[in-house]
TORDODREN-626330 format. One record per atom (N, C-alpha, C): x, y, z. Coordinates in steps of 0.001 Angstrom, whole numbers, plus 500000, padded with zeros to 6 digits. Each point is the difference from the previous one (the first is absolute). Example, Ala and Ser with C-alpha at 12.3 -4.5 7.8 and 13.67 -1.06 7.14 Angstrom:
<sites>
513190494310507800499110501190500000500900501200500000499650501050499280500820501190500060499230501090500730
</sites>
This chain:
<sites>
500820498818500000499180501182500000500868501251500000501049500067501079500764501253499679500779499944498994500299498881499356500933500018498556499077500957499032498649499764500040499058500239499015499888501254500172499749501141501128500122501143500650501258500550499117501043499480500426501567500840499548499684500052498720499420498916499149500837499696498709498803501202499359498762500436501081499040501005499180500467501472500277500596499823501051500885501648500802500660500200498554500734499164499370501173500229499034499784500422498381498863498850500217499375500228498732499449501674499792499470500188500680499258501681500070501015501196499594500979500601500084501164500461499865499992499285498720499990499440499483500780499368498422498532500393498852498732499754500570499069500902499118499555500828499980500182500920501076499617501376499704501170500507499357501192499709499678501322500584499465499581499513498708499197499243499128499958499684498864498505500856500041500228500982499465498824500813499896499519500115498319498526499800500253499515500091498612499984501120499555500452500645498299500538500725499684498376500665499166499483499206500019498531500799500035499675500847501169500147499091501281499616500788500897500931501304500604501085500001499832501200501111499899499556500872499256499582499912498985499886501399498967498398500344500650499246499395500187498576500404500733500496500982501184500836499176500989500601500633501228500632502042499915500706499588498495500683501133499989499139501210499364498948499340499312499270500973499308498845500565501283499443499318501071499661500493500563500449500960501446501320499253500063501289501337500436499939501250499576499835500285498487500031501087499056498574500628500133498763499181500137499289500745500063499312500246501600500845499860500824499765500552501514500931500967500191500979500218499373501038501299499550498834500782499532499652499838498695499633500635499530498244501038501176499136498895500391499047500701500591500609500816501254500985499391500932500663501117500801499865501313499995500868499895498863500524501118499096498163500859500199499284499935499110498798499859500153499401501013501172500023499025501055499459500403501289500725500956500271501317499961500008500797501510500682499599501082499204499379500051498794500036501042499272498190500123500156499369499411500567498558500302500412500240500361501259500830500000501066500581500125501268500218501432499826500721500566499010500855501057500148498604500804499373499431499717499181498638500982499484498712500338501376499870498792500653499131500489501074500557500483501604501332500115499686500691500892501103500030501505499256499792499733499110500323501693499214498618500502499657498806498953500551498863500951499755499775501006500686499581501265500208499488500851501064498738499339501158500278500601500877499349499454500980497872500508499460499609498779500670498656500230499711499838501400500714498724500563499364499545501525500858498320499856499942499416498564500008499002500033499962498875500659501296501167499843501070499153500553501302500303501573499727500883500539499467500161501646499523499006500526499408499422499278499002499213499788498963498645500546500287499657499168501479498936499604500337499926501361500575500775500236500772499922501536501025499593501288499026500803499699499087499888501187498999498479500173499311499661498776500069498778499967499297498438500791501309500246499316501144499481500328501053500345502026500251500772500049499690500312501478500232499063501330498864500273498718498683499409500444499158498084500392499631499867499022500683498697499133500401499311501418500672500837500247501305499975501212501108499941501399499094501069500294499610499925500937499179498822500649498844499859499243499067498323499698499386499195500789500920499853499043501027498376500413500768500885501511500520501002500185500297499756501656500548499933500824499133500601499614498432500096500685498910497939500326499536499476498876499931498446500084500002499284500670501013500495499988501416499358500949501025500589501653500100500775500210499306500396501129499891499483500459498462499818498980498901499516500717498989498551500721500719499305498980500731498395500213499938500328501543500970500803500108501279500050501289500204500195500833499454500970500408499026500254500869498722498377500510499545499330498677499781499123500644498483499087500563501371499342499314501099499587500566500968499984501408500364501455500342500570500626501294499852499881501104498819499514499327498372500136501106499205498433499967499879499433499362500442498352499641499925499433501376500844501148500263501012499456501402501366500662500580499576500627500179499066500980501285499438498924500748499159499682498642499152498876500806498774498900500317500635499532499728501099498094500404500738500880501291500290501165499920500573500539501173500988500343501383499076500298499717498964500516501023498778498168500305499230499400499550499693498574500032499959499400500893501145500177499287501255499093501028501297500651501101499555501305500654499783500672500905500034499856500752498730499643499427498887499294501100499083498677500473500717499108499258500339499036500638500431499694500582500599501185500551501265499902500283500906500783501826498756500929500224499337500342500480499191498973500759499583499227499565499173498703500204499069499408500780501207499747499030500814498810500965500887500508501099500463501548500230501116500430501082500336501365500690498997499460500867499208501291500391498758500895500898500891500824499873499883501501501232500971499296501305498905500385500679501433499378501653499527501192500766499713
</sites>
């Protein structure tokens, strides 16, 4: 039994050294192409380290500010026209008031 053991210890070493030369050129070509995707990844590596940082939460604020802005821009239009709404009754009372008393 241990003759049979040694004589398989020995054997092993003697066929993997006779390597099939099919499987060698398979071996090496896929050597070449794990070089090759590496290569690959470092250069998708180096593009999403060089993206700018997201600013989607910036984004968001800006939009919210904007949002804010609007409605005071709309509550201040409606005061405006408001305001020229008592300008014109007020420039009106004031002809009439004109008309009725003329400077002497």
């Amino acid at each position: 039994m241990k003759f049979h053991f040694v004589i398989l210890l020995l054997a092993l070493p003697l066929t993997s050294c006779l390597e099939d030369p099919k499987l060698v050129k398979k071996r090496d070509e896929q050597k070449i192409e794990i070089a090759r995707l590496n290569r690959e990844i470092q250069a998708l590596d180096e593009k999403v380290k060089s993206m700018p940082e997201d600013v989607s939460a910036q984004l968001a604020e800006v939009k919210r500010q904007t949002a804010a802005q609007e409605e005071t821009l709309a509550s201040l239009d409606q005061q405006v026209s408001q305001l020229e709404q008592k300008k014109t009754a007020l420039q009106s009372e004031f002809e009439a008031y004109r008309a009725k008393y003329p400077l002497k």
